[in-house]
C-alpha positions as CSV (number, residue, x, y, z in Angstrom):
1,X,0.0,0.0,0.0
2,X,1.3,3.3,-0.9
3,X,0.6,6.8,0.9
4,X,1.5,10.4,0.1
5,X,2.0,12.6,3.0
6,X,2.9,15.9,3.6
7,X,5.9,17.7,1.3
8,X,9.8,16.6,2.1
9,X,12.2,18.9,2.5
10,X,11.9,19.2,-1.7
11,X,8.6,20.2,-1.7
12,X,7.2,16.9,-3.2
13,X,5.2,14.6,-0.7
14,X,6.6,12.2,1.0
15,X,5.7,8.5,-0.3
16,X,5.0,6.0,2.3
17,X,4.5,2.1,2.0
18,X,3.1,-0.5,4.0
19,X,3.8,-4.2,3.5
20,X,2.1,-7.0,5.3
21,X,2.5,-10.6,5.5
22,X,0.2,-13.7,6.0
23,X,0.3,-13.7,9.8
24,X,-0.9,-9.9,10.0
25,X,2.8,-8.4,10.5
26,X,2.9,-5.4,8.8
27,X,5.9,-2.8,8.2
28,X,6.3,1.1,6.6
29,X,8.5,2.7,5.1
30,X,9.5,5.8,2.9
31,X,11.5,7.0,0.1
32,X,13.0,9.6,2.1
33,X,16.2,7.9,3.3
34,X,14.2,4.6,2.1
35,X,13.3,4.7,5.6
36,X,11.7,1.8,7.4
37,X,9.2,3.4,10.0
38,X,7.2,0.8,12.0
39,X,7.4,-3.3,12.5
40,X,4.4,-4.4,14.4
41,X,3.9,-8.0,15.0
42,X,1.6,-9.8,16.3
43,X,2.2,-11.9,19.4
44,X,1.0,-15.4,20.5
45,X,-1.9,-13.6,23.2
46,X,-3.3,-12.1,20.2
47,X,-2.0,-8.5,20.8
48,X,0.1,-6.4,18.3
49,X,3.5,-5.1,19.1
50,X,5.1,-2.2,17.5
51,X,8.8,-3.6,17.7
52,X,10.7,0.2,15.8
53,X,11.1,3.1,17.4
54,X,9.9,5.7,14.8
55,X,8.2,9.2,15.1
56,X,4.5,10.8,15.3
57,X,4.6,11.4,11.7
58,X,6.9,11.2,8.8
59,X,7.8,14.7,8.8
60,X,8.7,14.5,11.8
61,X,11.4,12.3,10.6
62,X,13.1,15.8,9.0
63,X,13.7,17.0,12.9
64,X,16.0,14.4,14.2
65,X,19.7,13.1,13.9
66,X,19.7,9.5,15.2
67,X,19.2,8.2,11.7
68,X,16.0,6.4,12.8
69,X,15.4,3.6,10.3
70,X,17.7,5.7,8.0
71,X,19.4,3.7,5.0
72,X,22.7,4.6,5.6
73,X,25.8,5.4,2.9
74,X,27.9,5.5,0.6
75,X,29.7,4.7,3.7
76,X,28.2,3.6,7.3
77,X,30.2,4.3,10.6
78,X,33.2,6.6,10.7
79,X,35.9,7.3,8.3
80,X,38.7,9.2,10.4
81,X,39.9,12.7,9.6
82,X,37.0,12.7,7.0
83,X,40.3,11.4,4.0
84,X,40.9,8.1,2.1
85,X,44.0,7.3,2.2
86,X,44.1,5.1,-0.7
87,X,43.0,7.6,-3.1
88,X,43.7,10.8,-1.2
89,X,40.4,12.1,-1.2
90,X,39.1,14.0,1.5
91,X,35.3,13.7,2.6
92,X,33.1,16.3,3.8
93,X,33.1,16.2,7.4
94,X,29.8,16.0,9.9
95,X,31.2,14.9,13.0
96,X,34.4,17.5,12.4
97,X,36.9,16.3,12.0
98,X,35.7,13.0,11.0
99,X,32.6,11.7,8.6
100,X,30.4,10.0,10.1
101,X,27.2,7.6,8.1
102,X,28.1,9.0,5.0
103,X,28.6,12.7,5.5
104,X,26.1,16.0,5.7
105,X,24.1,14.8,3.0
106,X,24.6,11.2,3.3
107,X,21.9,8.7,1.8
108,X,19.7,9.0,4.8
109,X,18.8,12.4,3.8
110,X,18.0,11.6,0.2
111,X,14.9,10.9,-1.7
112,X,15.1,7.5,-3.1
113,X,12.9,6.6,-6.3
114,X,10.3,3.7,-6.0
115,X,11.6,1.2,-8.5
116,X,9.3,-1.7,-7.9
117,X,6.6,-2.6,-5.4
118,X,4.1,-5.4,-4.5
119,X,1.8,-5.9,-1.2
120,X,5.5,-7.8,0.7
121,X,7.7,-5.9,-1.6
122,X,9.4,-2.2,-2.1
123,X,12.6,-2.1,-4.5
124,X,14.4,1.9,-3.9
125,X,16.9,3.0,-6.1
126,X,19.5,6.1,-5.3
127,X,22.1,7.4,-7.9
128,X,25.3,9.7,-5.8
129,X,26.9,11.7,-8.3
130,X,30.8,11.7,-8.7
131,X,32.3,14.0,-5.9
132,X,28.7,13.7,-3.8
133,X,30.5,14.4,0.1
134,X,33.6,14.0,-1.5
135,X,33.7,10.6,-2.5
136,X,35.1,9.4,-6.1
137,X,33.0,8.2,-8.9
138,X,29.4,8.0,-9.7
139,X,27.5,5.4,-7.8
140,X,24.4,3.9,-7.8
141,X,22.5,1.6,-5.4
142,X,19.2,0.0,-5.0
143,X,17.8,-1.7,-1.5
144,X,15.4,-4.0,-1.8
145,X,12.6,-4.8,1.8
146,X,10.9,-7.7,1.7
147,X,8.1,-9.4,4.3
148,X,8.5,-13.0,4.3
149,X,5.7,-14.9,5.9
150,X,8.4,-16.2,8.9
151,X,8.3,-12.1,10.2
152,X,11.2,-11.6,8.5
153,X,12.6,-8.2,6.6
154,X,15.5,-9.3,3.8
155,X,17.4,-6.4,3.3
156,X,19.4,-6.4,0.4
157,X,21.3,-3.9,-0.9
158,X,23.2,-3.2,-4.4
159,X,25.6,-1.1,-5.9
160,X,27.9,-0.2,-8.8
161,X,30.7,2.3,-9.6
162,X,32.8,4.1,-12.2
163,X,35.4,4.6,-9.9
164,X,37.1,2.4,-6.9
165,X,35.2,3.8,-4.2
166,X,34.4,2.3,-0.2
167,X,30.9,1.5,0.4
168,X,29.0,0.2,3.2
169,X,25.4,0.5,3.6
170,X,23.1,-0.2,6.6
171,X,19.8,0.5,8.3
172,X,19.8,2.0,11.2
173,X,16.7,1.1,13.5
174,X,16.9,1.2,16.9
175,X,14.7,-1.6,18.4
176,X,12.7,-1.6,21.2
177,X,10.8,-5.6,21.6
178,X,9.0,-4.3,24.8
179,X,6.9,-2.2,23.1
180,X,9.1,0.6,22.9
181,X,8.5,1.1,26.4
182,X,10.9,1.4,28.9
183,X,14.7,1.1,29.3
184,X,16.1,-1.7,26.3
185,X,18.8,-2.5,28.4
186,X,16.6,-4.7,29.7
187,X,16.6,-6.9,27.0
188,X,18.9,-10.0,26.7
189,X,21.4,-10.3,23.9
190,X,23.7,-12.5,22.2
191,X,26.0,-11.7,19.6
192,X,28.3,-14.1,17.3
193,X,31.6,-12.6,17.9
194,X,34.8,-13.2,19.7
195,X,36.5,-9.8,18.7
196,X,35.5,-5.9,19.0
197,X,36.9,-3.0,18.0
198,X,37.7,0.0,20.9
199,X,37.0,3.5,20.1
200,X,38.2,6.6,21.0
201,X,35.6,9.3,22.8
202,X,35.1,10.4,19.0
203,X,34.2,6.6,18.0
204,X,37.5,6.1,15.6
205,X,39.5,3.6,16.3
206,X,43.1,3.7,17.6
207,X,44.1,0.7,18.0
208,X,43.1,-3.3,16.7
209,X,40.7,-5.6,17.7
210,X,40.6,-7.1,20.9
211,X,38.9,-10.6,22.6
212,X,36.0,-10.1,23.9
213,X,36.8,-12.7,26.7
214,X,37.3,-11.2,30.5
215,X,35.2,-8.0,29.3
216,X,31.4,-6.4,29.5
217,X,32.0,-7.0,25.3
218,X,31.3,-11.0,25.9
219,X,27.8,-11.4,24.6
220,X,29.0,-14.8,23.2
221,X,26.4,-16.0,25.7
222,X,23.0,-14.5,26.3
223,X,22.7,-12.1,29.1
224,X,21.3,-8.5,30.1
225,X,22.6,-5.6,28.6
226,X,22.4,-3.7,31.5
227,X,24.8,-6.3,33.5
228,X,28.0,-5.3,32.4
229,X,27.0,-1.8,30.9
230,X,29.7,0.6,31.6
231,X,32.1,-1.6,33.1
232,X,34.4,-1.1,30.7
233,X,36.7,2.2,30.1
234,X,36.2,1.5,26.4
235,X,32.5,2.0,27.3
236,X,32.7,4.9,29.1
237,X,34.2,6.4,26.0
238,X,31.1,6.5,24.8
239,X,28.9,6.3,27.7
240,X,27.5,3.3,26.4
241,X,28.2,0.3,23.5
242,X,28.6,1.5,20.3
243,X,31.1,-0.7,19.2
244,X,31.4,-3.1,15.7
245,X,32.1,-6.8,16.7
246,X,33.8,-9.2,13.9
247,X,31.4,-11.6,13.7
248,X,32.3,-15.2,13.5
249,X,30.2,-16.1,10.5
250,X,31.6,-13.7,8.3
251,X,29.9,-13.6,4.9
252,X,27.2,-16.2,5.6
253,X,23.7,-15.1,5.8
254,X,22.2,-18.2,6.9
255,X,24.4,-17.9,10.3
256,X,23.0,-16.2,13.3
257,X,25.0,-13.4,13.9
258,X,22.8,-11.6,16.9
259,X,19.6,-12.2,18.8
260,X,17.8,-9.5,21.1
261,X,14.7,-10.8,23.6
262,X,12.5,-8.4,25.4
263,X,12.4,-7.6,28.7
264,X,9.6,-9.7,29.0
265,X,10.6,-12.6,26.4
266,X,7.3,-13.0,24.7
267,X,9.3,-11.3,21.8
268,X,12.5,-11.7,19.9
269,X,14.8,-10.7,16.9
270,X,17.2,-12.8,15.2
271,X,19.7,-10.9,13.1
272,X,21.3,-13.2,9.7
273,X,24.2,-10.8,7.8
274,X,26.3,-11.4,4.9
275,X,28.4,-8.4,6.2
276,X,31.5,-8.9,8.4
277,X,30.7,-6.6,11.1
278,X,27.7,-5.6,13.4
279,X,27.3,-2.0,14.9
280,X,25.9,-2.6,18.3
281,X,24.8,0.8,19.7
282,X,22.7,1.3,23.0
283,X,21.2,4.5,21.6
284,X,23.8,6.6,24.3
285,X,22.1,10.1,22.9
286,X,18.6,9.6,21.7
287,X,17.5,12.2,24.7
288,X,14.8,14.7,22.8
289,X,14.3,12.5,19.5
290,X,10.7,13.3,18.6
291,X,9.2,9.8,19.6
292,X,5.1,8.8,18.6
293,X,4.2,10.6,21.9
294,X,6.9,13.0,23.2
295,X,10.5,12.4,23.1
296,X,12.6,8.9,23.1
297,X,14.7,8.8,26.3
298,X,18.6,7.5,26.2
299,X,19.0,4.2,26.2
300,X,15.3,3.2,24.7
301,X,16.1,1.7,21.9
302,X,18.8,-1.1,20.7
303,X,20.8,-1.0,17.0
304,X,21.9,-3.7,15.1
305,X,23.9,-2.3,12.1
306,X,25.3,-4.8,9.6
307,X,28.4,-3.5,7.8
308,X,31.9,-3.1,8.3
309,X,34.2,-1.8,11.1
310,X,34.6,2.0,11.5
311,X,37.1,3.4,9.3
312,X,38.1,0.2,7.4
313,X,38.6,2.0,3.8
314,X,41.8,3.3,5.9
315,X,42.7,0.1,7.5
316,X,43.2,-3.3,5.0
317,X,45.3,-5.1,7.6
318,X,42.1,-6.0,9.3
319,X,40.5,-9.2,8.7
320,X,37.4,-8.9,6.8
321,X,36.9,-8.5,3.0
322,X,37.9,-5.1,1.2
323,X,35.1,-2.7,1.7
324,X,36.5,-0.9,-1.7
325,X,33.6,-1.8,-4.2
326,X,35.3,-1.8,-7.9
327,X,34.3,-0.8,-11.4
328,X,32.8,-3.9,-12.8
329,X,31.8,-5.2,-10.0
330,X,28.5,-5.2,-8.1
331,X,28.2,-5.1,-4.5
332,X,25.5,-7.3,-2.9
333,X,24.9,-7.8,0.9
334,X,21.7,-9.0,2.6
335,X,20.6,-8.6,6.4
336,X,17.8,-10.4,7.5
337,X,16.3,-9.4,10.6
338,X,13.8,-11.8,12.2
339,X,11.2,-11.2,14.9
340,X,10.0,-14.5,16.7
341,X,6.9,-14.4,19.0
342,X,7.5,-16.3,21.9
């Protein structure tokens, strides 16, 4: 189902799409920053659960900087200094002096065109000019939702290039599977991974991965976020996780890489990623961002971002594959994130 709304920031309306599945999940999006705005699933007591933290109204969505459901690029995470040094070109800062998710005008803040829908389906496609925050040669990428009848969104996302460029794209929803009420520290989690990456206070890394063994970074086993949170002085960097692990699994989508229970375990979400890397942030400054009824608190939502480890177009030593996407080639990674009634 598709909805026009109020103008964007271009003066056109906003589109927005709902898809729904055979058990009555249903989720919406919209081409602004191919957005995903809502998952609300139905649970086993016959209730609905909206499982997204999103906002009031899509325009809304124009008011915040948390990147709420935002599709994220050309690159996702931090590139340090805002400069490649393979190719010596320097980016357009946003987080001075560093880029952060793609820079000023990064893909979240674009209007995306509507290549394809159908009633589980919506295909967007963005082009990003040669030079567009600084980066080198014309690119252009498509992402592709789709509802399967098992509550799952496939994400999948494709791109090409003219010129050797880094690119990393993600979604960046911050999930809440208590309703989107409360504190989601609460929730349980469990992530694939026997590695992180530390950050500085500016989230760039300064020096290699480390074991997650002996540390608050062990989710290897399910527990409470809120158990170890801010035990660590790489946590109270950034007052919080917001830290990539190396998963495990890397480049195999059918693996579990993370799985997030509520506070009250009658719901779930099972992350699959062919990316090397998951983001897991704790939402450390979402204090004032317009929420459905107010403001979202710090802390209140939980995201999972498939991609790659901050600045990795400057580091190749690590062990993952080259984030540089080639001419000729096509880029195509899928995230599948699951959400299982209990």
């Amino acid at each position: 189902m598709l909805a026009h709304t109020p103008p964007g920031p271009d003066g056109m309306p906003l589109r927005v799409t709902v898809l729904r599945n055979a058990n009555g999940m249903d989720v919406t999006f919209m081409d602004l920053g191919a957005t995903w705005l809502s998952a609300r699933v139905p649970l086993n007591d016959g209730s609905v659960r909206e499982a997204l933290l999103g906002c009031a109204t899509p325009e809304d969505y124009l008011h915040q900087s948390a990147y709420l459901g935002a599709c994220v690029g050309r690159y996702a995470n931090r590139i340090a200094q805002s400069f490649l040094t393979r190719t010596q070109h320097s980016l357009t800062p946003n987080q001075p002096p560093h880029q952060l998710h793609g820079g000023p005008e990064g893909f979240s803040h674009r209007r995306w065109l509507i290549v394809s829908q159908s009633p589980t389906d919506v295909r967007y496609r963005l082009h990003s000019p040669d030079g567009d925050q600084g980066f080198p040669g014309n690119l252009t990428t498509e992402v592709h939702y789709q509802l399967t009848d098992d509550n799952s969104l496939i994400i999948t996302y494709q791109a090409e290039t003219d010129q050797p460029c880094p690119v990393a794209l993600t979604n960046h929803a911050y999930f809440n599977l208590d309703a989107c009420q409360g504190d989601a520290r609460q929730h349980r989690l469990k992530i694939e991974a026997d590695h992180y990456l530390p950050v500085s206070h500016e989230g760039i890394p300064e020096y290699g991965l480390q074991t997650v063994a002996n540390s608050g970074f062990d989710f290897r086993q399910p527990k409470v976020i809120a158990d170890d949170f801010m035990k660590d002085t790489d946590q109270q960097a950034v007052h919080g996780y917001d830290h990539a692990f190396l998963l495990n699994h890397q480049g195999d989508d059918s693996a579990m890489a993370a799985r997030l229970w509520s506070g009250d375990s009658k719901l779930s979400l099972a992350v699959y990623t062919s990316a090397p890397a998951l983001q897991f942030y704790s939402g450390n400054f979402l204090d004032g961002t317009p929420a459905r009824q107010g403001t979202w608190r710090n802390y209140q939502g939980i995201a999972l971002e498939s991609g790659f480890l901050p600045d990795s177009p400057n580091h190749p030593e690590w062990p993952q594959p080259d984030c540089w996407l080639q001419p000729g080639e096509q880029l195509q990674s899928v995230t599948r994130y699951q959400l299982i009634p209990a």
